[in-house]
N, CA, C and O atoms as a printed pandas DataFrame, in Angstrom:
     atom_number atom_name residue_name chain_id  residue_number  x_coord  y_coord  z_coord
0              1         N          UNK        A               1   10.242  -16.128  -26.350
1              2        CA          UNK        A               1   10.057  -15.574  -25.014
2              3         C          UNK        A               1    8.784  -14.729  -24.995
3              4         O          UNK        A               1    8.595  -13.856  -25.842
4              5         N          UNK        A               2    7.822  -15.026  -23.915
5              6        CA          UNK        A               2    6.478  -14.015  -23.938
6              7         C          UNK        A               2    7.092  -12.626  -23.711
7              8         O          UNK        A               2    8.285  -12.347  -23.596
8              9         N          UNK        A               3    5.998  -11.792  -23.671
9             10        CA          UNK        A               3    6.044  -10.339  -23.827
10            11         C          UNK        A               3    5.536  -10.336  -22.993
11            12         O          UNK        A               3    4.647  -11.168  -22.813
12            13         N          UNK        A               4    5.958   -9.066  -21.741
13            14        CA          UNK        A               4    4.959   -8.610  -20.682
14            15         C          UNK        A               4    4.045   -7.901  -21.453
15            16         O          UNK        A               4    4.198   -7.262  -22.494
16            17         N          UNK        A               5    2.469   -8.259  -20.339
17            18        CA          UNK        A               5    1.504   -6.936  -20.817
18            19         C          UNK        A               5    0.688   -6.839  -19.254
19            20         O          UNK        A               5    0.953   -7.617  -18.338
20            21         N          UNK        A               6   -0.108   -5.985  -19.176
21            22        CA          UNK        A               6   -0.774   -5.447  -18.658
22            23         C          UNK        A               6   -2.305   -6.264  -18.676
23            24         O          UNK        A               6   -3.067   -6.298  -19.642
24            25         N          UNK        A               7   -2.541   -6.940  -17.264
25            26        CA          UNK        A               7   -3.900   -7.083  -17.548
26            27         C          UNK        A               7   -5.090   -6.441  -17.102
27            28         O          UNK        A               7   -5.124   -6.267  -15.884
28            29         N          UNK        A               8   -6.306   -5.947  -17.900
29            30        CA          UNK        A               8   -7.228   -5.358  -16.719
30            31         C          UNK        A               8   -8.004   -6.126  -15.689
31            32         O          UNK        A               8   -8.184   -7.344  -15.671
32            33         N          UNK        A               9   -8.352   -5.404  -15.001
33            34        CA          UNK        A               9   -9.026   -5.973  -14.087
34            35         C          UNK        A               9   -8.317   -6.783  -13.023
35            36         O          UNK        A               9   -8.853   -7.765  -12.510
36            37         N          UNK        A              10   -7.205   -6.396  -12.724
37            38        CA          UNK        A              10   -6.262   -6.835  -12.226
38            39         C          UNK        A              10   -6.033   -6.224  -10.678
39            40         O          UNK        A              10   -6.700   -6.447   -9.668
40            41         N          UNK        A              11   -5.040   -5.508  -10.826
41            42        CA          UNK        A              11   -4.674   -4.248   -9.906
42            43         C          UNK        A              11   -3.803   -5.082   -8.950
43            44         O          UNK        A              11   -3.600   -4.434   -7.923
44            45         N          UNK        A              12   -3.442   -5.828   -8.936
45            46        CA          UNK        A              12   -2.501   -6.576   -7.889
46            47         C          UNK        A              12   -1.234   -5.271   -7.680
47            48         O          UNK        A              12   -0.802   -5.054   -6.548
48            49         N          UNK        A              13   -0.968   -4.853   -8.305
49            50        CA          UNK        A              13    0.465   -3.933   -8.285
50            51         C          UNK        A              13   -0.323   -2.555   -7.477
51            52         O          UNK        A              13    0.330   -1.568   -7.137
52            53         N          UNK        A              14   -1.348   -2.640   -7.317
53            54        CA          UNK        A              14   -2.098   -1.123   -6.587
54            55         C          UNK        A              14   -2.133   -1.899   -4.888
55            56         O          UNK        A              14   -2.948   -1.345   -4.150
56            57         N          UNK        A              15   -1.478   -2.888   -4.347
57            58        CA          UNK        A              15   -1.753   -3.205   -3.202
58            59         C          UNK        A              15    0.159   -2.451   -2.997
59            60         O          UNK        A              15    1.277   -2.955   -3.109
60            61         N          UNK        A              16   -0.262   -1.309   -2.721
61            62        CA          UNK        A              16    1.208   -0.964   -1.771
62            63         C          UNK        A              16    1.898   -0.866   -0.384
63            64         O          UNK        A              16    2.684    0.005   -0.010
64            65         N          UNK        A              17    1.432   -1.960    0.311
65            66        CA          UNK        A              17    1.377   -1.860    1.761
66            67         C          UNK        A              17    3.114   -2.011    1.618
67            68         O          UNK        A              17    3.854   -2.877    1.153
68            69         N          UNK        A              18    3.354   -0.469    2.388
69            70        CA          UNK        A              18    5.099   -0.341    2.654
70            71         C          UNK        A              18    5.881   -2.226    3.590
71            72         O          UNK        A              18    6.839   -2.872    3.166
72            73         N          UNK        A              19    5.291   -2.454    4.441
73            74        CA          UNK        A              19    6.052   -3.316    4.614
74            75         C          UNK        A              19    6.309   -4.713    4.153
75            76         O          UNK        A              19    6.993   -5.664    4.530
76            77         N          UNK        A              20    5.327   -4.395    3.004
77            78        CA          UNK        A              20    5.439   -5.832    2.506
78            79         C          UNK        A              20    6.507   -5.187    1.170
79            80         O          UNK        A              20    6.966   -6.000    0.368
80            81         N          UNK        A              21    6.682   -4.400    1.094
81            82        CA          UNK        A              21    8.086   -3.639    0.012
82            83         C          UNK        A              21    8.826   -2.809    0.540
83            84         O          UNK        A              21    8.749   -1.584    0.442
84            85         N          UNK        A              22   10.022   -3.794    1.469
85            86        CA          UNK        A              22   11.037   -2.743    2.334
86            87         C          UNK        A              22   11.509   -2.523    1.206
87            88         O          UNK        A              22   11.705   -1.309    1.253
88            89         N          UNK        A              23   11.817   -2.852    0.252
89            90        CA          UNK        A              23   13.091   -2.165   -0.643
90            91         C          UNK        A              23   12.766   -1.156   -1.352
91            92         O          UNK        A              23   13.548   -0.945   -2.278
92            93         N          UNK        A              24   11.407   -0.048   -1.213
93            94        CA          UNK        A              24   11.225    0.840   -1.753
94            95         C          UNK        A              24   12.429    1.636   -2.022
95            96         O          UNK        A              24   12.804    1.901   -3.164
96            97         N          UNK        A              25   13.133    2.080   -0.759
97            98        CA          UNK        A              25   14.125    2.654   -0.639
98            99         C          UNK        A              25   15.555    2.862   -1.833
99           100         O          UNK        A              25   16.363    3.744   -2.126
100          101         N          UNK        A              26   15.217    1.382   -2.264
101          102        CA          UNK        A              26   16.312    1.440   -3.276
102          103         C          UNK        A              26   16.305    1.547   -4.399
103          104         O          UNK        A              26   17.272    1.589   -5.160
104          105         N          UNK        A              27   15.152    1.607   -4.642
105          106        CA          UNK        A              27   14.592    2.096   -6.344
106          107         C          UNK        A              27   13.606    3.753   -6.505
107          108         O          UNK        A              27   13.479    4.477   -7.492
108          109         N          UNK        A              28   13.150    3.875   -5.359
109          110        CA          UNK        A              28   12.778    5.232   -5.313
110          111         C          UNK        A              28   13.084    6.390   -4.918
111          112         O          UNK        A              28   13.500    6.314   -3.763
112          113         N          UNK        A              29   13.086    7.638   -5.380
113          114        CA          UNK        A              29   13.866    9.065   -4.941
114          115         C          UNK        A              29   13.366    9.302   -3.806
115          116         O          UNK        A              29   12.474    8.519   -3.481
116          117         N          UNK        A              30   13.710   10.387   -2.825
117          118        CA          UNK        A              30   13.388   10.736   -1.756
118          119         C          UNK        A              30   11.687   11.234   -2.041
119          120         O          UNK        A              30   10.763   10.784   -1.363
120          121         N          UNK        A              31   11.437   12.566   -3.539
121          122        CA          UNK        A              31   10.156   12.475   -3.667
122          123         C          UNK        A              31    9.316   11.357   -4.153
123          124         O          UNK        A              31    8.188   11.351   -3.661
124          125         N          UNK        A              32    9.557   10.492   -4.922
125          126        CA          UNK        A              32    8.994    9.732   -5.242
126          127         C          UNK        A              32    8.145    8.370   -3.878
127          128         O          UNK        A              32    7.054    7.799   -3.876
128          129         N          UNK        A              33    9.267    8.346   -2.969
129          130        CA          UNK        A              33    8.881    7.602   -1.651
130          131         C          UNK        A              33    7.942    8.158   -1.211
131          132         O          UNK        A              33    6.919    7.571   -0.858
132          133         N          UNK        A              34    8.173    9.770   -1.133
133          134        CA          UNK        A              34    6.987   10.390   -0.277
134          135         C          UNK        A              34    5.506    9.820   -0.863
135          136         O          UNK        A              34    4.553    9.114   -0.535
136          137         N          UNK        A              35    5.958   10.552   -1.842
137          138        CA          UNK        A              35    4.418   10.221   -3.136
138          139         C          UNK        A              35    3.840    8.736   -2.991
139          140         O          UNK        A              35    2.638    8.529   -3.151
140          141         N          UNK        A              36    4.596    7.873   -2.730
141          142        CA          UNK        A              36    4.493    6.301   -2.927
142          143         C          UNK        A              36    3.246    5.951   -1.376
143          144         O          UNK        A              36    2.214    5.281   -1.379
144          145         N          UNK        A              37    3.901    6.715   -0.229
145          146        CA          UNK        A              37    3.463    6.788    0.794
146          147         C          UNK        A              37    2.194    7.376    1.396
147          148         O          UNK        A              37    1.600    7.146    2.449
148          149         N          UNK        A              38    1.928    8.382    0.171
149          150        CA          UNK        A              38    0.800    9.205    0.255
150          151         C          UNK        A              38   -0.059    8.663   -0.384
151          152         O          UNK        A              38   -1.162    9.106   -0.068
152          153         N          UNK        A              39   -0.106    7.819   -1.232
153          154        CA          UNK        A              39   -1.003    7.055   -1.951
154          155         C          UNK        A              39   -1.272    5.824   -0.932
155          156         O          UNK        A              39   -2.437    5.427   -0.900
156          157         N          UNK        A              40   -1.023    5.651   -0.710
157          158        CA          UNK        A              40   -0.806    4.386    0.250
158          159         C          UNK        A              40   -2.201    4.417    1.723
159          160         O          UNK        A              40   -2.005    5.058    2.756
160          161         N          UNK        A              41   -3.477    3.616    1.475
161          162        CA          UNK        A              41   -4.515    4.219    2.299
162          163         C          UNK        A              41   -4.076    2.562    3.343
163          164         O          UNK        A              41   -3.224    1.675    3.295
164          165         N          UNK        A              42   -5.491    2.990    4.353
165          166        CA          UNK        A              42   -5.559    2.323    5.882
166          167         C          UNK        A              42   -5.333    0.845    5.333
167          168         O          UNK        A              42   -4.372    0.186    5.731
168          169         N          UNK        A              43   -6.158    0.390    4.493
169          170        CA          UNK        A              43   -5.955   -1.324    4.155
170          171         C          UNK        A              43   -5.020   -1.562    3.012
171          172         O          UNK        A              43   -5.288   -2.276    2.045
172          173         N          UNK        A              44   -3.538   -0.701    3.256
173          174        CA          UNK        A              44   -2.798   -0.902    2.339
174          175         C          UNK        A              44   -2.623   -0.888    0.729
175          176         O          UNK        A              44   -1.581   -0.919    0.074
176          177         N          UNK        A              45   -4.013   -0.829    0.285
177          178        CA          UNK        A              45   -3.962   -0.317   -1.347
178          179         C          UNK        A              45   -4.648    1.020   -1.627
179          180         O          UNK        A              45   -5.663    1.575   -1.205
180          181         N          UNK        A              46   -3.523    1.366   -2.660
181          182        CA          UNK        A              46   -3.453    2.792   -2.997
182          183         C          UNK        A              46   -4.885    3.051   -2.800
183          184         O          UNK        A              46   -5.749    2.176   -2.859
184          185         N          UNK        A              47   -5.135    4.547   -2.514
185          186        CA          UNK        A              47   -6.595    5.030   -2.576
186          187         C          UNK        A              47   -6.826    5.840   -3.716
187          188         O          UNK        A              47   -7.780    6.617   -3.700
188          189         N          UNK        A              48   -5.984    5.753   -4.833
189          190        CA          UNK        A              48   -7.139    5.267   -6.121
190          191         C          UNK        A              48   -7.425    4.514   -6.987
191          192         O          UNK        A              48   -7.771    4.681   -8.157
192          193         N          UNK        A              49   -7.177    3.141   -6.002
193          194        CA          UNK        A              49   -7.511    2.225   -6.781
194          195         C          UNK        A              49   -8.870    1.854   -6.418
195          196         O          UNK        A              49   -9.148    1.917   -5.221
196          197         N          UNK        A              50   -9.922    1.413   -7.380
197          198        CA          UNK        A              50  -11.086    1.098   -7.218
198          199         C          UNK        A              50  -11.368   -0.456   -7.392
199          200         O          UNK        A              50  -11.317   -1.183   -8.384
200          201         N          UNK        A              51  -11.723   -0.726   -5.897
201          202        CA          UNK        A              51  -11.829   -2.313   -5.611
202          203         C          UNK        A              51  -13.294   -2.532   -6.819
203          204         O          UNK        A              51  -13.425   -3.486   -7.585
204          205         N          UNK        A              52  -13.904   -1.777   -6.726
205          206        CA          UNK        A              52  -15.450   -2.864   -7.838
206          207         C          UNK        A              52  -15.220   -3.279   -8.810
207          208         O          UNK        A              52  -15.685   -4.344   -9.216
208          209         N          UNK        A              53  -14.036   -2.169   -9.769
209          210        CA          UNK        A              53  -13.736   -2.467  -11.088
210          211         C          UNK        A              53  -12.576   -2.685  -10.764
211          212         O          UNK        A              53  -12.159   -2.125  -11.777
212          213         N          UNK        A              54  -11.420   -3.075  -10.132
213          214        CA          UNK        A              54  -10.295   -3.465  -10.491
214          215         C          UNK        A              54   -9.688   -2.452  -11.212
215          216         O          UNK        A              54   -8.889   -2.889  -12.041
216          217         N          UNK        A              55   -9.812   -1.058  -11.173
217          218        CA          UNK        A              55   -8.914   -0.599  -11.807
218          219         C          UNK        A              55   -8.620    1.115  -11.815
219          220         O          UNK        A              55   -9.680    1.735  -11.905
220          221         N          UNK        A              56   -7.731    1.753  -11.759
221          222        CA          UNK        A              56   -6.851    2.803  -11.177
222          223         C          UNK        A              56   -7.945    3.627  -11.646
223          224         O          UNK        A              56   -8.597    3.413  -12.667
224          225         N          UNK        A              57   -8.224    5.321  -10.206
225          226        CA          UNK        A              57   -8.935    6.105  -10.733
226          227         C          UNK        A              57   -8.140    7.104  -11.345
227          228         O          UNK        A              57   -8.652    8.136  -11.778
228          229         N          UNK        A              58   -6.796    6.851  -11.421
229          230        CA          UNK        A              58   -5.695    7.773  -12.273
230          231         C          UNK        A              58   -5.117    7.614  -13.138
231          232         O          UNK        A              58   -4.272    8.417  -13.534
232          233         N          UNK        A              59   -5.385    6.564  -13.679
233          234        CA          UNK        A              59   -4.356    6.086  -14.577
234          235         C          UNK        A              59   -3.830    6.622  -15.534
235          236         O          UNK        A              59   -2.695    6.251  -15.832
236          237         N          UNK        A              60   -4.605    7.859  -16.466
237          238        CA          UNK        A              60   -3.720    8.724  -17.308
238          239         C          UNK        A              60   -2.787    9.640  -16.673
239          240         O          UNK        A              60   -1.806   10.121  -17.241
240          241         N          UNK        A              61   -3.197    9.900  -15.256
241          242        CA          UNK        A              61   -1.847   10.770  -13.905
242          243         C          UNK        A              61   -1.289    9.897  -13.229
243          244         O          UNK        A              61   -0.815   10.336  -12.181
244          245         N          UNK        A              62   -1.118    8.560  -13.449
245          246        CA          UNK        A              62   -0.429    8.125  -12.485
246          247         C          UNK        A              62    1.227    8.362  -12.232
247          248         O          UNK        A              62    2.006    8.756  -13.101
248          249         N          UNK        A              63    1.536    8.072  -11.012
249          250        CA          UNK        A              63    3.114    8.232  -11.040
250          251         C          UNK        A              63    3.868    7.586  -11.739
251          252         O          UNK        A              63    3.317    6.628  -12.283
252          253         N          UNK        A              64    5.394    7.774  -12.052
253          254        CA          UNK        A              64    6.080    7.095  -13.051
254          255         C          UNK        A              64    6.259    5.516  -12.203
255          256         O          UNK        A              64    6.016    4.416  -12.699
256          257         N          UNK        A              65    6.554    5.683  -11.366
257          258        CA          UNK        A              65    6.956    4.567  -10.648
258          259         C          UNK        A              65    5.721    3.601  -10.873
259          260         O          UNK        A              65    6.040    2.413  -10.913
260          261         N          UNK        A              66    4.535    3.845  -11.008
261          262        CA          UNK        A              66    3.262    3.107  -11.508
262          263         C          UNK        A              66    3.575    2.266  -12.863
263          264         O          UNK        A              66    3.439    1.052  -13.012
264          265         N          UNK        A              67    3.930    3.015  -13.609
265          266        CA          UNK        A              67    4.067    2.567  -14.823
266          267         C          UNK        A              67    5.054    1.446  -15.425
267          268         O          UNK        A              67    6.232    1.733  -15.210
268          269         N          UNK        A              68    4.907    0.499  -15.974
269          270        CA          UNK        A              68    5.673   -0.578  -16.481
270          271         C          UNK        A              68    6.216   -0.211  -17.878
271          272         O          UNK        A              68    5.516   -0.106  -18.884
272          273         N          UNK        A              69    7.678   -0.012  -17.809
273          274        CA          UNK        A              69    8.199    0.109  -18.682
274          275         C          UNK        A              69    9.681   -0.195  -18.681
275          276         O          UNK        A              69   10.374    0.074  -17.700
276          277         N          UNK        A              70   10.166   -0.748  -19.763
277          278        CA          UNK        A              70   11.994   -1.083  -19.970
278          279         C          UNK        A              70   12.663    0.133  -19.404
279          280         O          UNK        A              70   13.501   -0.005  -18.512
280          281         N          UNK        A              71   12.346    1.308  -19.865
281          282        CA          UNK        A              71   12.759    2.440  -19.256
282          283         C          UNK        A              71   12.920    2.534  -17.385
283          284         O          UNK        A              71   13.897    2.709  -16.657
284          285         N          UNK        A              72   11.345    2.307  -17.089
285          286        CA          UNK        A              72   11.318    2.447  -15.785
286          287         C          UNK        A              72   12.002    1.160  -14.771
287          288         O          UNK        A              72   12.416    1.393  -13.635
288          289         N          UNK        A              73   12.026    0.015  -15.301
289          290        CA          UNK        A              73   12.793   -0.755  -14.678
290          291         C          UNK        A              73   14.001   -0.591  -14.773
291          292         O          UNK        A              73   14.730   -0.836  -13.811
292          293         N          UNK        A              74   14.629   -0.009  -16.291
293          294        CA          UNK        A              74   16.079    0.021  -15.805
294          295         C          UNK        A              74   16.469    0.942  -14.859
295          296         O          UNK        A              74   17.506    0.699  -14.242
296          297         N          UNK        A              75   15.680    2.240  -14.543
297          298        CA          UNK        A              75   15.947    3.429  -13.524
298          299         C          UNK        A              75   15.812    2.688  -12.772
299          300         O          UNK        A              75   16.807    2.703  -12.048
300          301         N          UNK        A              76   14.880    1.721  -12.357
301          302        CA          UNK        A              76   14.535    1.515  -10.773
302          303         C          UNK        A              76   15.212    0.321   -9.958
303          304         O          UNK        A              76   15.291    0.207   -8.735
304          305         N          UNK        A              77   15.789   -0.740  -11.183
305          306        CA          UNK        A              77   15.797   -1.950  -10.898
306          307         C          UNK        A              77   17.084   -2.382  -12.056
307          308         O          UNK        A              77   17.357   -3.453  -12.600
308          309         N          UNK        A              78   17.611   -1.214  -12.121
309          310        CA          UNK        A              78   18.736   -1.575  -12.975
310          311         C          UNK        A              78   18.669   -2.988  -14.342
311          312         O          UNK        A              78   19.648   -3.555  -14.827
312          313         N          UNK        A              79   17.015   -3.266  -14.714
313          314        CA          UNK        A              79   16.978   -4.452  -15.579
314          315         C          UNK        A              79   17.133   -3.668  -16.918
315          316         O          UNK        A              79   16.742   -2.541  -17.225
316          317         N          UNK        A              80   18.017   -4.871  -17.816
317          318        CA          UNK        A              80   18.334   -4.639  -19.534
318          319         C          UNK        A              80   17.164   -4.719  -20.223
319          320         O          UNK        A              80   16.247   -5.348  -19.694
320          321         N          UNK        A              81   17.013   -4.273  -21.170
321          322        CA          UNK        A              81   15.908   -4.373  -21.999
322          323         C          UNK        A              81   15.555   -5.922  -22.365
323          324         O          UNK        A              81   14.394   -6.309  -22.496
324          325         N          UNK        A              82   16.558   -6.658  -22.495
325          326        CA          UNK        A              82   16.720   -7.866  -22.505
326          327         C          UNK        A              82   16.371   -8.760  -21.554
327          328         O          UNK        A              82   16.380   -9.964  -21.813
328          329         N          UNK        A              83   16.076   -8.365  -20.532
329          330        CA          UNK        A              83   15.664   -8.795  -19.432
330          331         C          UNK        A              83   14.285   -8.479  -19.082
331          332         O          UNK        A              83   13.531   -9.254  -18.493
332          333         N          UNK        A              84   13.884   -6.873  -19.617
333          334        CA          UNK        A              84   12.656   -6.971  -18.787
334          335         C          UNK        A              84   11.364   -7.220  -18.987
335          336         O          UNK        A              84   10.539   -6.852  -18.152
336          337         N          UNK        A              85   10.967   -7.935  -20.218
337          338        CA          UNK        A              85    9.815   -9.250  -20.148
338          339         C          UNK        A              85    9.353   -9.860  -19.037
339          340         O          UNK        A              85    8.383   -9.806  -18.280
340          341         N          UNK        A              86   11.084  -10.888  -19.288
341          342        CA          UNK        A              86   10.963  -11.842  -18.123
342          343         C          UNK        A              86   10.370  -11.362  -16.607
343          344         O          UNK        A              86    9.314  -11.493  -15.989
344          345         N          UNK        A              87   11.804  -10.675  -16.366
345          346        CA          UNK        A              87   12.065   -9.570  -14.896
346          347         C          UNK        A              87   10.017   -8.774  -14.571
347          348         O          UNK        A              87    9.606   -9.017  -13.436
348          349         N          UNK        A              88    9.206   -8.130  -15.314
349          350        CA          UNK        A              88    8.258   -7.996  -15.258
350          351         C          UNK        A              88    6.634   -9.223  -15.121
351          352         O          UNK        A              88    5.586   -9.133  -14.481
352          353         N          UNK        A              89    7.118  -10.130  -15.958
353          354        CA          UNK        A              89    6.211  -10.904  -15.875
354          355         C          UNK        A              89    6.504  -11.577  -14.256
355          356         O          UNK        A              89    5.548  -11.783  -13.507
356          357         N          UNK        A              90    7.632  -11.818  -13.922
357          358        CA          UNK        A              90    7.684  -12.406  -13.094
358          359         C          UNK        A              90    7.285  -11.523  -11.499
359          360         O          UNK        A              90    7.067  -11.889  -10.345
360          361         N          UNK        A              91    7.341  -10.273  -12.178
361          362        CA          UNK        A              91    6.505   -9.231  -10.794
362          363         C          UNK        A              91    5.380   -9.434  -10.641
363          364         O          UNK        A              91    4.696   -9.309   -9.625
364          365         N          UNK        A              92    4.953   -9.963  -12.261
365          366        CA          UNK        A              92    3.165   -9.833  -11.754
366          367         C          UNK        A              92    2.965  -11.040  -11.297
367          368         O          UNK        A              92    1.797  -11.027  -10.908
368          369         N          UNK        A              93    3.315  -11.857  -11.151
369          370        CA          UNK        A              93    3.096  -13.647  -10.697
370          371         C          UNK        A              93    2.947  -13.203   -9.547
371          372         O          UNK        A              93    1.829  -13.124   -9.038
372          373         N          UNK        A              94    4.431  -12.702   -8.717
373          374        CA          UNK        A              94    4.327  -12.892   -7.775
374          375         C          UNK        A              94    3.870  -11.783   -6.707
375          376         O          UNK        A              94    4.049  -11.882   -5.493
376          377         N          UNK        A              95    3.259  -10.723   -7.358
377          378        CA          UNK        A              95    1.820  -10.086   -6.881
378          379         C          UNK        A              95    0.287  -10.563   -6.797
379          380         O          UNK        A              95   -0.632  -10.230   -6.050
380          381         N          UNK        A              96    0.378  -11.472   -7.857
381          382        CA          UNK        A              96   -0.926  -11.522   -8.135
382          383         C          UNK        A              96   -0.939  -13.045   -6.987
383          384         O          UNK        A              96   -1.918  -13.239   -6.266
384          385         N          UNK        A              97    0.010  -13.799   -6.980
385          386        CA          UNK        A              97   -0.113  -15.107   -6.757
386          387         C          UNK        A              97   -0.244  -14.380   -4.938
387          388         O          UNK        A              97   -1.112  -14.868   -4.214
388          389         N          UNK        A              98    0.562  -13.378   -4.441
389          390        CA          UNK        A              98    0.610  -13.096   -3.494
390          391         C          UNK        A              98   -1.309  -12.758   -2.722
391          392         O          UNK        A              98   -1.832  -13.202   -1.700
392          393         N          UNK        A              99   -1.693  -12.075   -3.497
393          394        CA          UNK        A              99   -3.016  -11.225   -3.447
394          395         C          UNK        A              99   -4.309  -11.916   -3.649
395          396         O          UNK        A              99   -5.405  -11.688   -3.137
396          397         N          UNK        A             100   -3.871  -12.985   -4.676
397          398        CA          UNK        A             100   -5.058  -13.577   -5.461
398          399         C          UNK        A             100   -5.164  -15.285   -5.298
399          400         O          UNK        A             100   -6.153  -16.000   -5.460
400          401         N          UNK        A             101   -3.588  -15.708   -4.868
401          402        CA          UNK        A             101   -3.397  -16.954   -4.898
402          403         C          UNK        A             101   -2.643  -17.739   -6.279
403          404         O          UNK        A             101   -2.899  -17.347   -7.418
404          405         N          UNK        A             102   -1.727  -18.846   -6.030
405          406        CA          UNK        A             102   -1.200  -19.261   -7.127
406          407         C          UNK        A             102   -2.282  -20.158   -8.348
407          408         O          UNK        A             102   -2.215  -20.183   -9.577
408          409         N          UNK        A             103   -3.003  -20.660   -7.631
409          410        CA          UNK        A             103   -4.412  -20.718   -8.729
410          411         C          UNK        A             103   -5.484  -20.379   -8.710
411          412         O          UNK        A             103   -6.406  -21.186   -8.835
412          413         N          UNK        A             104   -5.685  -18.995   -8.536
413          414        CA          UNK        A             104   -6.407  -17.921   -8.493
414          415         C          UNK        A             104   -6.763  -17.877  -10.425
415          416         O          UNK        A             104   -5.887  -18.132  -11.251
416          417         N          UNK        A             105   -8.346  -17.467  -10.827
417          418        CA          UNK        A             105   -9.179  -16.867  -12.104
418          419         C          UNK        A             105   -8.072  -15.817  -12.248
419          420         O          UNK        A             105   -7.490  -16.322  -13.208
420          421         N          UNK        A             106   -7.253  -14.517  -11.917
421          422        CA          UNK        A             106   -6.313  -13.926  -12.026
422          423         C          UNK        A             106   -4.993  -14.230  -12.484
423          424         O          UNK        A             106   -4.273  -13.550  -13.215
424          425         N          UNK        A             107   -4.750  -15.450  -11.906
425          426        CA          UNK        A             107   -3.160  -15.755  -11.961
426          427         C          UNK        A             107   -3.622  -16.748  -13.536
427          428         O          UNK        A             107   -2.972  -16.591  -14.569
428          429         N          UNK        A             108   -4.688  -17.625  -13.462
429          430        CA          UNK        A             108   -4.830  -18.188  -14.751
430          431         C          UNK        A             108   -5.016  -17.316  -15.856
431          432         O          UNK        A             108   -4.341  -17.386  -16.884
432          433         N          UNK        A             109   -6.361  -16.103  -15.560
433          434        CA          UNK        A             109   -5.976  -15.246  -16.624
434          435         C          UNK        A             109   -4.406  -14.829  -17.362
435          436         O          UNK        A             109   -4.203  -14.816  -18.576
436          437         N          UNK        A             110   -3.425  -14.513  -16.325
437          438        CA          UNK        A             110   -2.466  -13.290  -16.324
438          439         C          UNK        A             110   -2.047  -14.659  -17.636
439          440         O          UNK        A             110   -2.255  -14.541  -18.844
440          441         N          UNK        A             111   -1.425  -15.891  -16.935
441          442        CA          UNK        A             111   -0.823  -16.725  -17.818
442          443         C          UNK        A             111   -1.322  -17.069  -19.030
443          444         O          UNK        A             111   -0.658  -17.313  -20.037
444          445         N          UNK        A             112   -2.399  -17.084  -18.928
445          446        CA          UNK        A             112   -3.168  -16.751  -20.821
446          447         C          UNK        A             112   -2.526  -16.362  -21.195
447          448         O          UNK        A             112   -1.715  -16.804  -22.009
448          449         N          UNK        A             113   -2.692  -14.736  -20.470
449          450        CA          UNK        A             113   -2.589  -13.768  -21.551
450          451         C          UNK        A             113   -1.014  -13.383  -21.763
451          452         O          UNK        A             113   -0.790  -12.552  -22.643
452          453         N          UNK        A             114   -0.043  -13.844  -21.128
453          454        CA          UNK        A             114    1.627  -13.669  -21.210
454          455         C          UNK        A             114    2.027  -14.991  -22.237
455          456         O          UNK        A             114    2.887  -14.828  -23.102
456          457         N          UNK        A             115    1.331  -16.317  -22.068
457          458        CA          UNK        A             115    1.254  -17.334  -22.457
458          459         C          UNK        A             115    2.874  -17.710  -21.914
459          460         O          UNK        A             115    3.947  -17.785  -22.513
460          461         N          UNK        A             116    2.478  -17.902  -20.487
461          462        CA          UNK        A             116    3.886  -18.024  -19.781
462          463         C          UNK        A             116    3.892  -19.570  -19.079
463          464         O          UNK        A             116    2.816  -20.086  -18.778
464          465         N          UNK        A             117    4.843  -20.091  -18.901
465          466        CA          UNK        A             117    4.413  -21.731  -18.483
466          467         C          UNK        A             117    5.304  -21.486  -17.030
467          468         O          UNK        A             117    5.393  -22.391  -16.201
């Protein structure tokens, strides 16, 4: 089974336009929504994410909810450790495929690099 990872130059997960994620609600705290919301600029991706480089101007502060981890999915998304490879890789597909297209230089990268079929 691949391993999730992180790709740079990416940022598909920094497009947080609330209505394209009604279910914030059910994985995030009352502060954490706020926070989610405040990041959240006019063309829907966070405002610190930096469109030239593809990549977060916070990333050593970012929020927890930012962060990909077994930990943070099981708080948020109730997934097993056993699960959340899969359960993750399959977030970034369908961000990136959303943002970038299903054969999008991105979506081919991501699958390189997960070596996911």
């Amino acid at each position: 089974m691949p391993n999730w990872s992180c790709m740079k130059n990416c940022g598909a997960c920094c497009y947080l336009e609330p209505s394209e994620r009604p279910e914030l609600e059910d994985y995030l705290s009352w502060e954490e929504l706020k926070q989610y919301h405040d990041l959240v600029g006019e063309d829907g991706w966070c405002v610190h994410y930096q469109k030239e480089t593809k990549t977060c101007g916070i990333y050593e502060q970012r929020p927890s909810f930012c962060r990909v981890s077994a930990e943070n999915f099981k708080r948020m998304f109730g997934v097993n450790r056993e699960e959340f490879d899969e359960f993750a890789i399959d977030c970034c597909c369908e961000h990136i495929a959303s943002l970038y297209g299903e054969d999008s230089e991105e979506m081919t990268r991501y699958l390189e690099l997960v070596d996911h079929e």
